[in-house]
C-alpha positions as CSV (number, residue, x, y, z in Angstrom):
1,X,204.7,98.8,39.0
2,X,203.6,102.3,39.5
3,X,199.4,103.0,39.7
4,X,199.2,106.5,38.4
5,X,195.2,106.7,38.0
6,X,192.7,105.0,38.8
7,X,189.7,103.9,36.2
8,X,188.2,101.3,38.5
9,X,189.5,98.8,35.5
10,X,190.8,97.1,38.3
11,X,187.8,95.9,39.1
12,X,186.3,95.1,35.8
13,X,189.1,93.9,33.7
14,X,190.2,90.1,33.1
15,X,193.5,88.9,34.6
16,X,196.4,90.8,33.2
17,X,199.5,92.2,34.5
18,X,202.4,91.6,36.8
19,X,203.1,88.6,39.4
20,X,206.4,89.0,41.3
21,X,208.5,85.5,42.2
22,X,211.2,87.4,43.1
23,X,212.6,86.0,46.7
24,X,211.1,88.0,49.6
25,X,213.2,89.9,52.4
26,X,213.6,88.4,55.7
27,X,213.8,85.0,54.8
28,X,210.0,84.4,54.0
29,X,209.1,82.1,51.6
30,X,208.3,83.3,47.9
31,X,205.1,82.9,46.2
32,X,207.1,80.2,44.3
33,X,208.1,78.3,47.5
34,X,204.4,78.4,49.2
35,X,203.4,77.2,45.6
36,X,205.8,73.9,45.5
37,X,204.9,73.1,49.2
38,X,201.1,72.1,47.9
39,X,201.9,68.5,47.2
40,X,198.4,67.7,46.6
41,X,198.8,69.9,43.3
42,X,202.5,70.4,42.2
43,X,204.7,67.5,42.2
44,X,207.7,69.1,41.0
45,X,209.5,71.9,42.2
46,X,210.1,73.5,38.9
47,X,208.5,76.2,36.9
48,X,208.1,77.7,33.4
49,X,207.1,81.4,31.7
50,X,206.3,81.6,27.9
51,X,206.7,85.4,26.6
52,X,204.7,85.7,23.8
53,X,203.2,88.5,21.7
54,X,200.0,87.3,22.8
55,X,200.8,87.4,26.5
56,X,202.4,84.3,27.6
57,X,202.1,82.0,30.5
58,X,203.3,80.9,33.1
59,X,203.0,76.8,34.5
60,X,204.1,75.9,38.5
61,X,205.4,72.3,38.4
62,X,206.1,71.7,34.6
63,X,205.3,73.1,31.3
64,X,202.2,73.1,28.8
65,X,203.9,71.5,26.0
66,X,201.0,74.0,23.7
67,X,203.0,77.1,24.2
68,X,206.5,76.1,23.8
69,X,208.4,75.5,20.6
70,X,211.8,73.4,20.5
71,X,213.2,71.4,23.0
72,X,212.9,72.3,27.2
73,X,215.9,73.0,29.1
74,X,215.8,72.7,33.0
75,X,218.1,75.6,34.8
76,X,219.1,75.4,37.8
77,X,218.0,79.3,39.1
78,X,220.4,81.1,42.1
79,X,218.8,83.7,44.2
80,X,222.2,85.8,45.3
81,X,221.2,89.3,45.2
82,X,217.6,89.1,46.0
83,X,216.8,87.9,42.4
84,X,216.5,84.8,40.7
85,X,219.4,84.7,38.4
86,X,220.3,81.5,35.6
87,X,223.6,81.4,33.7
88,X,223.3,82.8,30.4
89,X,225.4,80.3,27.9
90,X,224.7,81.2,24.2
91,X,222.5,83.8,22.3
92,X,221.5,83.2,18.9
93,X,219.8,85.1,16.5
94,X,218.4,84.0,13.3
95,X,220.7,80.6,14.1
96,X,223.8,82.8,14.5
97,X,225.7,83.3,17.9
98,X,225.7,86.9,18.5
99,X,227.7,87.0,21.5
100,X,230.7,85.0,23.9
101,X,231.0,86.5,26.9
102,X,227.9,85.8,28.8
103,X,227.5,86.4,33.2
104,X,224.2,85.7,34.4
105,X,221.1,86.6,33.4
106,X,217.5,87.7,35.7
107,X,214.3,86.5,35.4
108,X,211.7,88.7,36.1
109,X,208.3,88.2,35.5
110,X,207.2,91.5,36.9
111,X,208.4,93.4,33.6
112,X,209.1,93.4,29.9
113,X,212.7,94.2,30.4
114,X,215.6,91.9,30.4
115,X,218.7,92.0,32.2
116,X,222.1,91.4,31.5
117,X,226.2,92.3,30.9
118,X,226.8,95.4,28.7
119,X,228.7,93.6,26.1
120,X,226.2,90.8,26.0
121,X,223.4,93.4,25.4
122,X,225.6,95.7,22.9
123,X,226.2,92.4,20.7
124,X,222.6,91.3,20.7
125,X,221.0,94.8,19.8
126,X,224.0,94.9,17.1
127,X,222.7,91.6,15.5
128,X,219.1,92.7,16.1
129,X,219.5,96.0,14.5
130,X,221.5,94.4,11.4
131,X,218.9,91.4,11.3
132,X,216.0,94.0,11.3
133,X,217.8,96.1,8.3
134,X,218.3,92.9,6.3
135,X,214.4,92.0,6.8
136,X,212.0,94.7,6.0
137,X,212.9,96.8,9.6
138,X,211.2,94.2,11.5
């Protein structure tokens, strides 16, 4: 992120903010690889984030069944490009699929924003907007 003032916050406020996992330059290992290399503490090389409206969370070497609702899926991630990217294979909203033509999708914890195909993203703001109109605007 950008730092466009400084409000010494940083030295008073609790955790909060951005943690990068994406897959360094030069072959160096990520935060995420130096993490699953401490076999004293993680003994699986997995990992989960939880966006919530509350903040979220995110668990090295499983999940915390608390903050997750409905069943787990394991994806196998792919870091071509730089990024870590997953296969995106269904969107539903409101138990309706809003799109079929999917790509790949990145996961970034260092930002709100999520990434993927323009028809993909036209279909789901489509069905967001219509599902927003039908209940109250959201």
């Amino acid at each position: 992120g950008c730092h466009q003032d400084e409000n010494r916050l940083f030295y008073t406020q609790r955790a909060n903010g951005i943690m990068g996992i994406r897959p360094p330059d030069g072959g160096k290992g990520s935060i995420l690889e130096n993490l699953f290399a401490d076999k004293a503490h993680i003994d699986a090389r997995v990992f989960s984030l939880c966006l919530a409206d509350w903040g979220g969370s995110m668990v090295v070497g499983g999940y915390n069944a608390s903050v997750h609702r409905g069943e787990i899926s394991y994806v196998p991630m792919t870091t071509s490009g730089g990024y870590y990217h997953i296969p995106l294979t269904s969107m539903k909203l409101d138990g309706h699929q809003v799109s079929t033509q999917y790509g790949k999708a990145m996961i970034d914890s260092g930002t709100t924003y999520t990434y993927m195909a323009s028809q993909p993203y036209s279909a789901l703001r489509t069905a967001l907007e219509r599902y927003c109109a039908q209940h109250a605007g959201c």
